[in-house]
C-alpha positions in Angstrom: 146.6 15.5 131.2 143.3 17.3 130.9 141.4 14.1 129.2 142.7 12.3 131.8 141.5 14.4 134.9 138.4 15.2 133.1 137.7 11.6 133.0 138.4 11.1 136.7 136.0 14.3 137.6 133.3 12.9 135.4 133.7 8.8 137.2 133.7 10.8 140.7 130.5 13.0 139.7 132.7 15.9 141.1 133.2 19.3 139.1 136.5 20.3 137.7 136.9 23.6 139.7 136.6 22.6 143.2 135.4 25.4 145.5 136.7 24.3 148.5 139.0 26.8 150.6 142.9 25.8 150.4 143.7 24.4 154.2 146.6 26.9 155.7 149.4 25.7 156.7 148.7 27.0 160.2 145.5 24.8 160.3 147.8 21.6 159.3 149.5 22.0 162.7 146.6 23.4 165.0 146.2 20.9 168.2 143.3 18.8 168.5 141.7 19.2 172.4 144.0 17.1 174.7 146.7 17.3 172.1 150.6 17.6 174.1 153.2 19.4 172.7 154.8 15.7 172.3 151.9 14.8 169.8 152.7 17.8 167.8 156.3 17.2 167.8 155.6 13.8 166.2 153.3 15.4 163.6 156.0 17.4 163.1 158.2 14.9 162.2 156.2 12.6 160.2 155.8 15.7 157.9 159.5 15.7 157.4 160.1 12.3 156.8 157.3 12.7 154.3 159.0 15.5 152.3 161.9 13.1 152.8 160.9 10.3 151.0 159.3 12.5 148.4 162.1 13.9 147.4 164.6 10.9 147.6 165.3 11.0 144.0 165.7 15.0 143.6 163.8 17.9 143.1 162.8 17.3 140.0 159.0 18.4 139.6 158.2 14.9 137.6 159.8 12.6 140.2 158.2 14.1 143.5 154.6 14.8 141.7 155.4 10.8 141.0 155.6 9.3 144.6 153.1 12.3 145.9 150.6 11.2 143.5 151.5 7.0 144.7 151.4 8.2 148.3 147.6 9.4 147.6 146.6 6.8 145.4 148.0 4.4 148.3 147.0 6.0 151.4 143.9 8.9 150.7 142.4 7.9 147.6 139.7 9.8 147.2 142.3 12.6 147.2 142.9 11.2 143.5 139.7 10.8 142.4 140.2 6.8 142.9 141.8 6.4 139.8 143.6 3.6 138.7 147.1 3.0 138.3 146.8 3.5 134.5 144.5 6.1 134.7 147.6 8.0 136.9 150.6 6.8 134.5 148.8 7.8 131.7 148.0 11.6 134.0 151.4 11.5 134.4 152.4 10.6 131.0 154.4 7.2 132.0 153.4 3.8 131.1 150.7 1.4 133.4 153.9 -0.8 134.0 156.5 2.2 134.9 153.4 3.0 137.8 152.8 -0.9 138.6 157.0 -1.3 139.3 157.3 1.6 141.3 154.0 0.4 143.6 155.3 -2.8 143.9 159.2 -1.8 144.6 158.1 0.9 147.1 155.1 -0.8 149.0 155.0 -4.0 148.3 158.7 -4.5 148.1 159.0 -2.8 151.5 156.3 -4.9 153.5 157.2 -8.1 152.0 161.4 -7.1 153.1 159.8 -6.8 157.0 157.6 -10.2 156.6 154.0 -9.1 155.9 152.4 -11.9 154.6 149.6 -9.6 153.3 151.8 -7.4 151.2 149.4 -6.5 148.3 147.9 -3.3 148.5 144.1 -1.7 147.4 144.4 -2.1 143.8 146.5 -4.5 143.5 146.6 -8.1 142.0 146.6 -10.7 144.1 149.8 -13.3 144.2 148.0 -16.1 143.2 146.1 -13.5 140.2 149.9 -12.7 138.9 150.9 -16.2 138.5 148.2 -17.1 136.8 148.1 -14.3 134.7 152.1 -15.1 134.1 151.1 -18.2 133.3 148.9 -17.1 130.3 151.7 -15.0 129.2 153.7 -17.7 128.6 151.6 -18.4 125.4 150.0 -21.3 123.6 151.8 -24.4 123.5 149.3 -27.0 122.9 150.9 -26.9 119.3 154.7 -26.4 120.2 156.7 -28.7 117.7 154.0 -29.8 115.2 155.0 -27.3 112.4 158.5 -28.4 110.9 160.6 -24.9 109.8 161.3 -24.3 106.4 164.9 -25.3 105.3 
């Protein structure tokens, strides 16, 4: 985990030890001028939902620092040093594909289920780059059926 952040730091041209004061939880909530009471409800409870979906699969530390660390990578990231994908599964000690799934089935999976027709996010592959890419996968068959098997 340490390679992996110290990589990230280095790419950025940031320092490991940031020296940047914690925001309080106070300051989260403080009203912007010509902020209503009904703004701050809504604040309020876009906070919870968040914490919500976070923990939709349990407490368990790996599975919330999971979708917290997708939510950033998705939404803020400069928050995660604009890593990669692979950069955060390997962070988070899962594979690039485990990361890739769980971008695709919570983001693009939910866009596409509502009609976006744009559904691919920053860092992501574009449709017509996955089929060709599946394409490739499917190997070389210029020479299917020339060799005879052994009997």
């Amino acid at each position: 985990m340490n390679a992996a952040l110290a990589t990230a730091y280095q790419k950025s041209g940031r320092e490991a030890v940031t020296t940047a004061t914690p925001m309080s939880f106070a300051q989260l909530f403080e009203a912007a001028p010509g902020d209503g009471e009904e703004i701050r409800q809504v604040q309020c409870e876009t906070l919870i939902r968040m914490l919500h979906f976070i923990f939709q699969d349990g407490p368990h530390p790996g599975c919330t620092t999971r979708l917290t660390y997708l939510l950033a990578q998705r939404l803020a990231p400069e928050l995660v040093l604009n890593m990669s994908g692979a950069e955060l599964a390997d962070l988070l000690g899962e594979t690039r594909a485990a990361w890739s799934a769980r971008n695709k089935r919570i983001f693009t999976g939910y866009l596409k289920a509502r009609g976006a027709k744009a559904a691919k996010g920053r860092m992501q592959k574009s449709d017509t780059a996955c089929a060709k890419y599946a394409s490739a996968s499917r190997g070389n068959t210029n020479r299917r059926g020339k060799f005879k098997r052994a009997a």
